[in-house]
C-alpha positions as a printed NumPy array, in Angstrom:
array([[ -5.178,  -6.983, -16.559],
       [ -4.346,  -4.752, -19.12 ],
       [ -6.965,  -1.829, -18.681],
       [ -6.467,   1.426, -17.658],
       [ -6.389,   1.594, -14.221],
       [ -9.694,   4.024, -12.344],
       [ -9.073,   5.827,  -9.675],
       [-10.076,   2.862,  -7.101],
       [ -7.288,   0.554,  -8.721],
       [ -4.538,   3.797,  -8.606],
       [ -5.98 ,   4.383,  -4.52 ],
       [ -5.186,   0.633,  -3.799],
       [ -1.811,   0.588,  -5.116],
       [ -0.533,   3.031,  -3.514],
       [ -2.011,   1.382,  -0.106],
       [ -0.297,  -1.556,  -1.325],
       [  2.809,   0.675,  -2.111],
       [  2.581,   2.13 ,   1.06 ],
       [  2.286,  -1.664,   2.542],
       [  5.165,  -2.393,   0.602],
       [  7.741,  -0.108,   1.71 ],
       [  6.53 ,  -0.855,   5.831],
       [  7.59 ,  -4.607,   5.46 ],
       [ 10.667,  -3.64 ,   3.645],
       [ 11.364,  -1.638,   6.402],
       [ 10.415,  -4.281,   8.939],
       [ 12.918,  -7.043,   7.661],
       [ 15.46 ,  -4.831,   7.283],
       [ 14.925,  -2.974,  10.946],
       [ 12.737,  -5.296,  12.995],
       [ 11.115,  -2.415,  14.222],
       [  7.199,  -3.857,  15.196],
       [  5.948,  -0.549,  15.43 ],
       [  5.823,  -0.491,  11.599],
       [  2.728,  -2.694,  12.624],
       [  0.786,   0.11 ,  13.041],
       [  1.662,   1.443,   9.396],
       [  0.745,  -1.663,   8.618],
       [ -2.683,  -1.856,   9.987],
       [ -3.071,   1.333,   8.125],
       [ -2.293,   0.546,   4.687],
       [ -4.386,  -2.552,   4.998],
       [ -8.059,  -0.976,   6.508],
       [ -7.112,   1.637,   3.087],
       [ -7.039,  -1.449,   1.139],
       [-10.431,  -2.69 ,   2.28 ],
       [-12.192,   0.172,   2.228],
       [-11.168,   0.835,  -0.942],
       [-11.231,  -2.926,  -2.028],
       [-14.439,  -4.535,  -0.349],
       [-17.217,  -3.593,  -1.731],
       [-16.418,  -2.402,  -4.936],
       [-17.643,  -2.458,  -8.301],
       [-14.605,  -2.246, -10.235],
       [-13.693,  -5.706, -12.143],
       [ -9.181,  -5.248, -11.473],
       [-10.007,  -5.076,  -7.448],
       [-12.989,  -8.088,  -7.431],
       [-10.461,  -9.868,  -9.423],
       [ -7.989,  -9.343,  -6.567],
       [ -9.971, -10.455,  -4.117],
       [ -8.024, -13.781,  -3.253],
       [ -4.902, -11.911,  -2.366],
       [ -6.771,  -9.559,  -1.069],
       [ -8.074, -12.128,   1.441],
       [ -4.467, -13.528,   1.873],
       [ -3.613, -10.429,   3.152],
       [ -6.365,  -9.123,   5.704],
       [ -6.48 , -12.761,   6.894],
       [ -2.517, -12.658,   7.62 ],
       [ -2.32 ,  -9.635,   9.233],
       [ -5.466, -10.59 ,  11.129],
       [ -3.365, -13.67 ,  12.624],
       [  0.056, -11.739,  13.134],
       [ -2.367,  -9.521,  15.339],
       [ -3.58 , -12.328,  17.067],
       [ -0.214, -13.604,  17.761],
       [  1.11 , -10.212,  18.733],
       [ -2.187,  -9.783,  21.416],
       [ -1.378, -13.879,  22.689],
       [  2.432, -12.577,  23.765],
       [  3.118, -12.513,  27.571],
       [  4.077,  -8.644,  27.976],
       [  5.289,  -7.715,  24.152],
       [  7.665, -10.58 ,  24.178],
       [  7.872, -12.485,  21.081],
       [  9.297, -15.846,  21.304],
       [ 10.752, -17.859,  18.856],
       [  7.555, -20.014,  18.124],
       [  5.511, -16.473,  17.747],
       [  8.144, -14.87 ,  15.533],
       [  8.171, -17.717,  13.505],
       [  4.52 , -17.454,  12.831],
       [  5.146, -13.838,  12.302],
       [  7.248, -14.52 ,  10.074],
       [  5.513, -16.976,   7.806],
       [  2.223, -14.702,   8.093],
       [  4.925, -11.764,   6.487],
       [  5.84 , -13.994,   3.989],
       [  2.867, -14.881,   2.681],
       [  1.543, -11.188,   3.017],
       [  4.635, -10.715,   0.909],
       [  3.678, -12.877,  -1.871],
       [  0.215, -11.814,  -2.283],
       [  1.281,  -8.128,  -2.979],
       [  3.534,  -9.064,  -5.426],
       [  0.852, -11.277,  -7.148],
       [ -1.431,  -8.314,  -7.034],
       [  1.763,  -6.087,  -8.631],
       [  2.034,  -8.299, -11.341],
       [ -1.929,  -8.979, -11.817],
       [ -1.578,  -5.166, -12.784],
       [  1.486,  -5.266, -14.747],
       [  3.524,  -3.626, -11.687],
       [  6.06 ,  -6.118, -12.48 ]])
């Protein structure tokens, strides 16, 4: 996608940026409050994402949809734990959900020539 980037595309980047650095910061702290960044940086994505007009974002979509469905299910998982506890069988599904939350956003960075 080598056009210049409007100011949608430059607003969703830095959501994903912002994305980014929480699950950096997750893996290296396990801290699940970052969660809540999370959440954040992801309903900034959509709003910015669903909807619009602009060809770079409707040609994100799929990731796009790799990543709110993810972090739809980690919620799920996190709301199905007996008192906050994560077990091993939820924090593996965490975990996988991560990962592939992970991958999309660096598709999306190099669909844009991020990397």
């Amino acid at each position: 996608m080598e056009e210049e980037a409007g100011k949608e595309v430059v607003a969703f980047l830095a959501q994903l940026v912002r994305l980014n650095a929480a699950m950096k910061e997750l893996f290296a702290s396990g801290n699940v409050a970052l969660f809540t960044e999370m959440n954040d940086a992801i309903k900034q994505m959509h709003a910015i994402q669903h909807g619009s007009g602009d060809k770079v974002l409707q040609a994100l979509d799929p990731e796009c949809v790799v990543i709110y469905g993810n972090f739809d299910m980690i919620v799920g998982v996190l709301r199905s734990t007996e008192d906050g506890v994560i077990d091993a069988a939820a924090q593996k599904a965490i975990d996988k959900f991560l990962h592939n939350i992970d991958e999309a956003a660096v598709n999306i960075a190099a669909a844009v020539g991020l990397v």
